[in-house]
C-alpha positions as CSV (number, residue, x, y, z in Angstrom):
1,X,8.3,11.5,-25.1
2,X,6.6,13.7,-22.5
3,X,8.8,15.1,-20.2
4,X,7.9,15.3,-16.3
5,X,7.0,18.7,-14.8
6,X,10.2,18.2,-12.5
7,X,9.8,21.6,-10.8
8,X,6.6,21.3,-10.4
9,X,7.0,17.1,-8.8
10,X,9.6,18.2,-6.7
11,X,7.9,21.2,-4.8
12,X,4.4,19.1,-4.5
13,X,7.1,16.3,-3.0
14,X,8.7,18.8,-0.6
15,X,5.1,19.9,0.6
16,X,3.3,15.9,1.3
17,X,7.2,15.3,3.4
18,X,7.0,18.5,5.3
19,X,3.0,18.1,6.3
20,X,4.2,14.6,7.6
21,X,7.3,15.5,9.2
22,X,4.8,17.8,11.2
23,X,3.1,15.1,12.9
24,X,5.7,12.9,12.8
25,X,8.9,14.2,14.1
26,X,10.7,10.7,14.4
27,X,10.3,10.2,10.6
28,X,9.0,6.5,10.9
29,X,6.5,6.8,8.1
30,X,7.1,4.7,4.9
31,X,5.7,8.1,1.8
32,X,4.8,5.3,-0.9
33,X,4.2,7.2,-4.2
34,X,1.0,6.0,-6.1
35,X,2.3,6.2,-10.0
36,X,-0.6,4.4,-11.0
37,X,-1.4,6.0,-14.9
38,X,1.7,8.3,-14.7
39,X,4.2,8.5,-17.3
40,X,7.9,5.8,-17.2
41,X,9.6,10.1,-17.0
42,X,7.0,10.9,-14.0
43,X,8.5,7.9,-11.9
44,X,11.7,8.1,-12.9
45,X,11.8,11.7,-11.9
46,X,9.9,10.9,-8.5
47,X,12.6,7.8,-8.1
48,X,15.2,10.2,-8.7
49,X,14.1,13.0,-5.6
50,X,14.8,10.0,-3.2
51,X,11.4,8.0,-3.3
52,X,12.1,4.7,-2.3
53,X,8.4,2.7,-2.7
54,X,6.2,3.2,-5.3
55,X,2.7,1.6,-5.7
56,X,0.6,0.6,-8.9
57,X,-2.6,-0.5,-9.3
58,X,-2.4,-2.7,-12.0
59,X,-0.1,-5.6,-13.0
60,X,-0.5,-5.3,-17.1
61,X,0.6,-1.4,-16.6
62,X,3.4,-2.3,-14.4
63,X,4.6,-4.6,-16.3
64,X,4.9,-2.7,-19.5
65,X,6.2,0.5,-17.2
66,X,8.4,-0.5,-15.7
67,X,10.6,-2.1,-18.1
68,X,10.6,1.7,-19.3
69,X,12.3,2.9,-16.2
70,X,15.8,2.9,-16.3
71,X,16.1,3.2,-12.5
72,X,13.1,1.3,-11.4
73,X,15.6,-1.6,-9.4
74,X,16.4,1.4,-6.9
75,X,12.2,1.4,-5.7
76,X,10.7,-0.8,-3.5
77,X,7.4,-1.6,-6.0
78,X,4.3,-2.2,-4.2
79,X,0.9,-3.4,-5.9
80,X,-2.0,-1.4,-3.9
81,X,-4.8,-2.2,-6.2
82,X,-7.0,-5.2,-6.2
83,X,-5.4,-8.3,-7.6
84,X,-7.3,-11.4,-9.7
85,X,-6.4,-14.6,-9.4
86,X,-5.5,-15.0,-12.6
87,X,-2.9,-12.1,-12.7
88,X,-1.0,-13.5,-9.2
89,X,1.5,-15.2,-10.8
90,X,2.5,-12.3,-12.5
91,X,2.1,-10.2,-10.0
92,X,4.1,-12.6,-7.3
93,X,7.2,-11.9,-10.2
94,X,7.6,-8.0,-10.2
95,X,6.2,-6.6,-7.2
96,X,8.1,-6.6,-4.0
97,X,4.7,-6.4,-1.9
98,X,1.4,-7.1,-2.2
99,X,-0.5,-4.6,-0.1
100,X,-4.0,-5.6,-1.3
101,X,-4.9,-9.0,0.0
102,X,-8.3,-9.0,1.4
103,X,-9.5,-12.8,0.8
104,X,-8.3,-15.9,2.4
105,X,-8.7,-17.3,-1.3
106,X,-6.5,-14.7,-2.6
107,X,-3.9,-15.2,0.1
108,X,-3.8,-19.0,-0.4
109,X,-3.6,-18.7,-3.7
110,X,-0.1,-16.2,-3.7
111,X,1.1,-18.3,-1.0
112,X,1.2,-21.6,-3.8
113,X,2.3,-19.3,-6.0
114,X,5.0,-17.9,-4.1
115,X,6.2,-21.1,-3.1
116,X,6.1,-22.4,-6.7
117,X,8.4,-19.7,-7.2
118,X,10.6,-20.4,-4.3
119,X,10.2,-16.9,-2.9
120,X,8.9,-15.2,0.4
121,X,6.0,-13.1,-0.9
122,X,5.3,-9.6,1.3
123,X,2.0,-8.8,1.2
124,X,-0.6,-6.5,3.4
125,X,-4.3,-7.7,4.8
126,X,-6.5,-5.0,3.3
127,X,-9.7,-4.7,5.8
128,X,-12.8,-3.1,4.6
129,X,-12.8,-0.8,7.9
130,X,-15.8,1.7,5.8
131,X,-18.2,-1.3,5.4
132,X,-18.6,0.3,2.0
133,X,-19.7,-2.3,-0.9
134,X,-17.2,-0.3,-3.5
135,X,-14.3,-1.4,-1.3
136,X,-12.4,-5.0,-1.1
137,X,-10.8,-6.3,1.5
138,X,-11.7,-8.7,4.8
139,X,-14.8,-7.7,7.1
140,X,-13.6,-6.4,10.7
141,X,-15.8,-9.2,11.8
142,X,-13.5,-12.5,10.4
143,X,-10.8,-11.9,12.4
144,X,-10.7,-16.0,12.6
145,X,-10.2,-16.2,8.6
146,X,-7.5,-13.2,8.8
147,X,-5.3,-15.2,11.3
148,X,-5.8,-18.2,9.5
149,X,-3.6,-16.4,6.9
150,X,-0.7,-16.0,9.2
151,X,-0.3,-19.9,8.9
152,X,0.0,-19.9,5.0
153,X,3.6,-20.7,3.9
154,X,5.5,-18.8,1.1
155,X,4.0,-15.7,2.2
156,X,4.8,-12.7,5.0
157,X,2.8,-10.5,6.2
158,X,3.9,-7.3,7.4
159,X,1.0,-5.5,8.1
160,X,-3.0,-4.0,7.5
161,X,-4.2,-1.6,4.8
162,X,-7.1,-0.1,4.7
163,X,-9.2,3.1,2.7
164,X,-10.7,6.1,4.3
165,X,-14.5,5.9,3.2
166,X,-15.1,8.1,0.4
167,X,-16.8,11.2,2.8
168,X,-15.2,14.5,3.9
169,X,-16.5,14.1,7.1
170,X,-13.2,13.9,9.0
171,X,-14.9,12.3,11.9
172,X,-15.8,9.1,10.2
173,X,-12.2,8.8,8.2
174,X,-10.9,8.9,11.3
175,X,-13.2,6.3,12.4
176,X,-12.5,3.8,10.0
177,X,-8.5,4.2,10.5
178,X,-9.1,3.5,14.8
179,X,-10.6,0.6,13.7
180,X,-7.6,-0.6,11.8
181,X,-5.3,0.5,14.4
182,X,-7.9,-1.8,16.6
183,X,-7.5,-4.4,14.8
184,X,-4.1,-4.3,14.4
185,X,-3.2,-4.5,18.3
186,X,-6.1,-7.3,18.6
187,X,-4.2,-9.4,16.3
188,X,-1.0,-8.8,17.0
189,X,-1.5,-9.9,20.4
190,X,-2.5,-13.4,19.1
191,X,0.1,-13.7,17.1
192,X,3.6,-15.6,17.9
193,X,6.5,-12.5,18.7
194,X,8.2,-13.9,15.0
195,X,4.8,-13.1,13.1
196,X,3.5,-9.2,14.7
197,X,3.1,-7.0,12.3
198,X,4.9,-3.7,12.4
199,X,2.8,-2.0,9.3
200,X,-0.4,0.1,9.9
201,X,-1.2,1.6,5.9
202,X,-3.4,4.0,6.1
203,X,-4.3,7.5,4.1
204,X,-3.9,8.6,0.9
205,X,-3.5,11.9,-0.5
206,X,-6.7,13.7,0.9
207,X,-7.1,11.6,4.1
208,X,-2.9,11.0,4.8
209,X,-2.7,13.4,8.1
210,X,-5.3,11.9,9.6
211,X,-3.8,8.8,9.1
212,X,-0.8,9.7,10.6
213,X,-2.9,11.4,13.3
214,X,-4.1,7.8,14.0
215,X,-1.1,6.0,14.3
216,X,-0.2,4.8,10.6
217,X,3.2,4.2,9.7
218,X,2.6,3.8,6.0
219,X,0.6,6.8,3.6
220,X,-0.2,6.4,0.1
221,X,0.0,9.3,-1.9
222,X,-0.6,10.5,-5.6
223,X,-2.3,13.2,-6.7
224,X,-0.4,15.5,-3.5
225,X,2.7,14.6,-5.7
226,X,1.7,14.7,-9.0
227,X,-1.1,16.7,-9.4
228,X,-4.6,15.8,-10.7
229,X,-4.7,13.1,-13.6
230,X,-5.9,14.0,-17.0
């Protein structure tokens, strides 16, 4: 069994917190650790420096992780990658949040699912803020399909997600995350005061301080903490 690099995961850890705490004095921002492809010791070590959300991008590897992780119940587990239909249902059982719905399809269909299960699924809108053909999520332009979600029962949605386009032009990261933050305020405002959202995720590990420049109160990051997948 491969044992974590725990000196080396707990100064990268120290590091991505500081950097934040920097711009964000208050400490509002959710750190989600991305353990997608890292070891059952990797997250149990990052669990065990005080992480309290984790987020994986696939429901098969979740599944078979976690049940490896002797302290996973003490995580908040988050699913951040794109989600088939077909996998919902498993999906709607061992994640806490779905931070990756970006069709009304996909949203119904967790909501029936949910309900089915008689639980309150949590789940992000992820809009396509880059226009870029690689990414899911809803188009800025169908904000009238977006709110139509906020009616579905069985589900609760807490907020937007969205993913810096893949440049390192800062200028047009920081683009695409004002235009979350956009819609965010646009929809909120439409929304009854028992549905706002209070999440903004946004920034991952190259693009997080701009994100927090920008006003988002959730970062995803991976590689910052872990170091570079082999």
């Amino acid at each position: 069994m491969k044992q974590p690099n725990k000196k080396k995961i707990a100064h990268n850890l120290k590091k991505v917190k500081e950097k934040i705490f920097q711009k964000d004095s208050k400490n509002e921002i959710t750190l989600v650790a991305v353990t997608k492809t890292r070891s059952p010791e990797d997250v149990s070590e990052i669990i065990s420096l005080g992480i309290t959300s984790i987020g994986e991008n696939r429901v098969q590897e979740a599944e078979e992780k976690f049940a490896k992780i002797p302290n996973i119940d003490r995580v908040e587990k988050r699913l951040i990658g794109s989600l088939q239909t077909n996998k919902v249902k498993r999906a709607v059982k061992i994640f806490n949040t779905i931070d990756s719905v970006g069709s009304y399809k996909l949203a119904e269909k967790i909501s029936k699912t949910a309900t089915d299960l008689f639980k309150k699924q949590r789940i992000l809108i992820q809009i396509n803020t880059s226009g870029e053909k690689t990414k899911g999520g809803f188009s800025p332009k169908n904000k009238k399909e977006i709110l139509k979600c906020f009616n579905l029962s069985g589900i609760e949605i807490e907020g937007l997600m969205t993913m810096g386009p893949l440049t390192n032009k800062k200028e047009e990261i920081k683009k695409s995350f004002i235009l979350l933050k956009k819609m965010f305020l646009e929809i909120n405002k439409q929304l009854p005061p028992e549905k706002e959202m209070k999440t903004m995720s946004m920034g991952m590990s190259g693009d997080f301080l701009i994100g927090v420049d920008c006003g988002s109160t959730m970062v995803r990051v991976g590689t910052a903490i872990f170091g570079e997948r082999t």
